[in-house]
VODREN-753442 format. One record per residue (C-alpha): residue in one letter; x, z, y. Coordinates in steps of 0.5 Angstrom, whole numbers, plus 500, padded with zeros to 3 digits. Layout:
N
aXZY/...
//
This chain:
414
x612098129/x607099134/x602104136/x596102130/x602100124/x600102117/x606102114/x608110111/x614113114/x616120111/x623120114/x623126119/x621125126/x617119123/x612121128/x616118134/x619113131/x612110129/x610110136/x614104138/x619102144/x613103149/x611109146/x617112146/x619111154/x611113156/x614120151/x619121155/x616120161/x610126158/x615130157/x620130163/x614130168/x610136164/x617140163/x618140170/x610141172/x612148169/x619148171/x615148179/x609153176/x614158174/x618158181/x612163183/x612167178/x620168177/x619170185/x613174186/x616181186/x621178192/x615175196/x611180195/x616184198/x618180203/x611179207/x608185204/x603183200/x598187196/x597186189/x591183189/x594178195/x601177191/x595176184/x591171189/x598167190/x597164182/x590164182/x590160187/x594155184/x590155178/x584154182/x586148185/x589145179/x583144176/x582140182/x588137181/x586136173/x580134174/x581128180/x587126175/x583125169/x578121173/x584116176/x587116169/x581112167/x579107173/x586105175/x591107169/x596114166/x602111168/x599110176/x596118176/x602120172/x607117178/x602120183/x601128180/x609128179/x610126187/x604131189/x607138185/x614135187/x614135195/x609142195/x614146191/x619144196/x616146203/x613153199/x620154201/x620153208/x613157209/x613161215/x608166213/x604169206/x598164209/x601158210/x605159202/x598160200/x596153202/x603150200/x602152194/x594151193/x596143194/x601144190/x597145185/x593138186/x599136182/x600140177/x593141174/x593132174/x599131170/x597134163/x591130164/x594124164/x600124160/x597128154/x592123155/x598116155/x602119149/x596120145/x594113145/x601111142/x600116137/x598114129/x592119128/x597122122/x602124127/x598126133/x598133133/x605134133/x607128137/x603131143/x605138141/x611136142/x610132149/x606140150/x614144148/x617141155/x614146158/x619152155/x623147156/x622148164/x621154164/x628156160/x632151166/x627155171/x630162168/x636160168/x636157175/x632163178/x638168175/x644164178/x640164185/x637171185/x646173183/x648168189/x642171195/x639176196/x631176194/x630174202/x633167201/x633167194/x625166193/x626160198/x631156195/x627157187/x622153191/x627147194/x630146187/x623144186/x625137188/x628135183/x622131180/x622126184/x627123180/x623122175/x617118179/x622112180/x624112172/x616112170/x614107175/x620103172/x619104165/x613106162/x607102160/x599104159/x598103151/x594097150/x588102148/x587104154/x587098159/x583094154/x578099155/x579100163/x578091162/x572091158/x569098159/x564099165/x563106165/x570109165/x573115170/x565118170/x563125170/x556123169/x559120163/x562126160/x555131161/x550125157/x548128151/x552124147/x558129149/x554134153/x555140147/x562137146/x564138155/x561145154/x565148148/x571144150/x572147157/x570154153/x575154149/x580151155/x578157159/x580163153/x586160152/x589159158/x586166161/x589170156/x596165156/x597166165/x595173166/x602174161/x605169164/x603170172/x605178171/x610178165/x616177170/x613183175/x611186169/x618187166/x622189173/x617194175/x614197169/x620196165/x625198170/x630191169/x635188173/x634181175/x639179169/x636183164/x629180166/x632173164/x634176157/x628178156/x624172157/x629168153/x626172147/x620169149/x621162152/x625161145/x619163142/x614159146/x618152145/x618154136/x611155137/x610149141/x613145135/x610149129/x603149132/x603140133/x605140125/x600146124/x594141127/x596136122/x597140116/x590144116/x586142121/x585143129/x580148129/x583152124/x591152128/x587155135/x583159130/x590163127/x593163133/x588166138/x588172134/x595173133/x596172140/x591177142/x594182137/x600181140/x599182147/x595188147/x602191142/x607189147/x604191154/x602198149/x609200148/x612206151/x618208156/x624207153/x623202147/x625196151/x628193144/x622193141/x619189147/x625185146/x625183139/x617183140/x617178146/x619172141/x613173136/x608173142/x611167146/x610163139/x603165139/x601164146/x605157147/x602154138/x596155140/x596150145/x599144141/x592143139/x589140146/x593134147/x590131140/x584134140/x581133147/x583126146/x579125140/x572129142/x573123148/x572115148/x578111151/x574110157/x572117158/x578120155/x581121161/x576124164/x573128158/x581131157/x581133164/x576136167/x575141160/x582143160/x583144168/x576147169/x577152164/x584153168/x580155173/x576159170/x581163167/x586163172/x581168175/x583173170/x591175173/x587176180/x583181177/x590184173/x593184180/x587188183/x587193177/x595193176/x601190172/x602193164/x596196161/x592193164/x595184161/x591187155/x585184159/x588177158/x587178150/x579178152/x581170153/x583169146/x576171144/x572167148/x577161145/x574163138/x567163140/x567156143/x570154136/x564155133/x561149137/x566143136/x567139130/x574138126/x578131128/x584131124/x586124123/x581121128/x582114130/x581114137/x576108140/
//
């Protein structure tokens, strides 16, 4: 069955099934190339308190570190959605996995703050461009029934990622001393260069795209997504980017730091605690993807900006000594944060036409990563703790963009 079959399926997972051989390899690809972007975002994080103390770092420096990367993506992003649309996804996939692989490996060899910063800005030319071109890839494949959750679920690699990231940062922080062990976080960053070779072998651009590529002359332009047919759509749509992921990276950037400094846990308790919060994030990545489906695009990010503000205010609000309840209550809030992203892939994909789709996904999510990844500076500057309730400013940022944008549920992609 491919891609545009009409045939009922009420079988569970029917929504794989029904994208075909082709659409089933390129699902694969999207998912192991975004579960290890993650996996090479996070090595930051999870080492920040060992780099911030092995080069002496301020706090807004050791916050520049993540921004930066954040910054650039939206380079990287914006670059790769235009590519995805002039010479295909599968080619800017293989090139944005190579391109965060080798950076986040020589961030291990860096021999000063300076040079990690530039290590890790290059790195994220590669991390900002490969949500642009596998969102985009899976997307085409997707029966417009199905879309939500087959994206939301290529969106679920990132727990992924970051779970295998904890995991690997608590066997390595238990064997070196943080001196070293920061560095080899980064060197395990080479394993996706592996998945280069499969995804050049295995995996197809749908037939949407490359007849669009074939017969479209406009396709892969800025100009294109800023022409008034789509301007109000670009703007909204990058808003809507920038609140969300403002409020999801000052949790993400800062929460490991948050949770050894603040709290006062050990490398092993910190990994304990993020297991309630990365179980949380892969259920809500699931669970949003059937939530687009079932009532609508608008109403999912909606539901979910506001459980999400709630929800980080109240766990960097609770006293000293009530680590249980940051415990349990890192669950929820890794729901909420990681649910509401489950939208973009489908619902970024059908504001856009196949050969601007790219383009259009790419510089709206990317540019309001940049945006918003301004916001873990300024809680560096401010402080760790209290001061994340910040992020929550994002999710209401996210709620005024959806005044501006259409609901898509079941939109065919053209």
């Amino acid at each position: 069955m491919n891609a545009t079959a009409t045939t009922e399926d009420t079988r569970p997972f029917a929504w794989f099934r029904t994208l075909g051989s082709r659409g089933r390899r390129a699902f694969v690809g999207a998912f192991g190339g975004y579960g290890l972007d993650s996996f090479d975002y996070q090595t930051l994080p999870l080492g920040l308190a060992a780099i911030t103390a092995y080069y002496g770092l301020s706090g807004g420096e050791a916050g520049l570190l993540g921004t930066t990367t954040l910054v650039v993506s939206a380079i990287g992003g914006i670059g790769a959605g235009i590519l995805a649309d002039r010479i295909g996804r599968v080619h800017t996939l293989q090139l944005t996995i190579a391109m965060y692989t080798i950076f986040t490996v020589l961030c291990g060899f860096a021999p000063n703050f300076e040079t990690l910063l530039v290590f890790r800005a290059l790195q994220g030319l590669g991390f900002g461009g490969e949500w642009a071109a596998g969102a985009a890839l899976v997307a085409e494949y997707s029966q417009a029934k199905y879309r939500g959750r087959t994206v939301a679920f290529v969106q679920s690699a990132w727990a992924v990622g970051w779970a295998l990231s904890v995991v690997v940062y608590t066997v390595v922080f238990s064997i070196w001393s943080p001196d070293i062990a920061w560095r080899v976080m980064f060197w395990t960053g080479v394993i996706p260069a592996l998945l280069v070779l499969w995804v050049r072998r295995n995996v197809q651009d749908a037939p949407v795209a490359e007849a669009a590529r074939a017969t479209k002359k406009e396709r892969g332009s800025l100009a294109g997504i800023f022409k008034p047919d789509l301007l109000r759509t670009t703007f909204f749509a990058a808003l809507l980017a920038t609140g969300v992921q403002g409020g999801y990276y000052t949790l993400a950037t800062w929460l490991p730091s948050y949770l050894k400094t603040t709290r006062g846990l050990t490398v092993i308790g910190t990994g304990g605690y993020l297991a309630f919060l990365i179980s949380g994030a892969f259920i809500g990545y699931v669970t949003g993807g059937y939530l687009t489906d079932l009532l609508g695009r608008k109403k999912t990010f909606l539901l979910f900006s506001v459980l999400s503000a709630g929800l980080i205010v109240a766990y960097t609000q609770i006293p000293a000594g009530a680590n249980t309840l940051v415990l349990f209550l890192g669950f929820p809030l890794g729901f909420s944060m990681s649910a509401i992203f489950s939208g973009f892939g489908a619902f970024l994909a059908e504001l856009y036409p196949s050969a601007l789709r790219g383009t259009g996904q790419g510089f709206t999510y990317n540019l309001g990563r940049a945006i918003g990844a301004t916001f873990p500076a300024v809680v560096g500057f401010l402080g760790a703790g209290g001061a994340m309730v910040f992020g929550a400013v994002g999710y209401g940022i996210a709620v005024l963009a959806l005044l501006g944008l259409p609901e898509t549920r079941g939109r065919e992609l053209l």
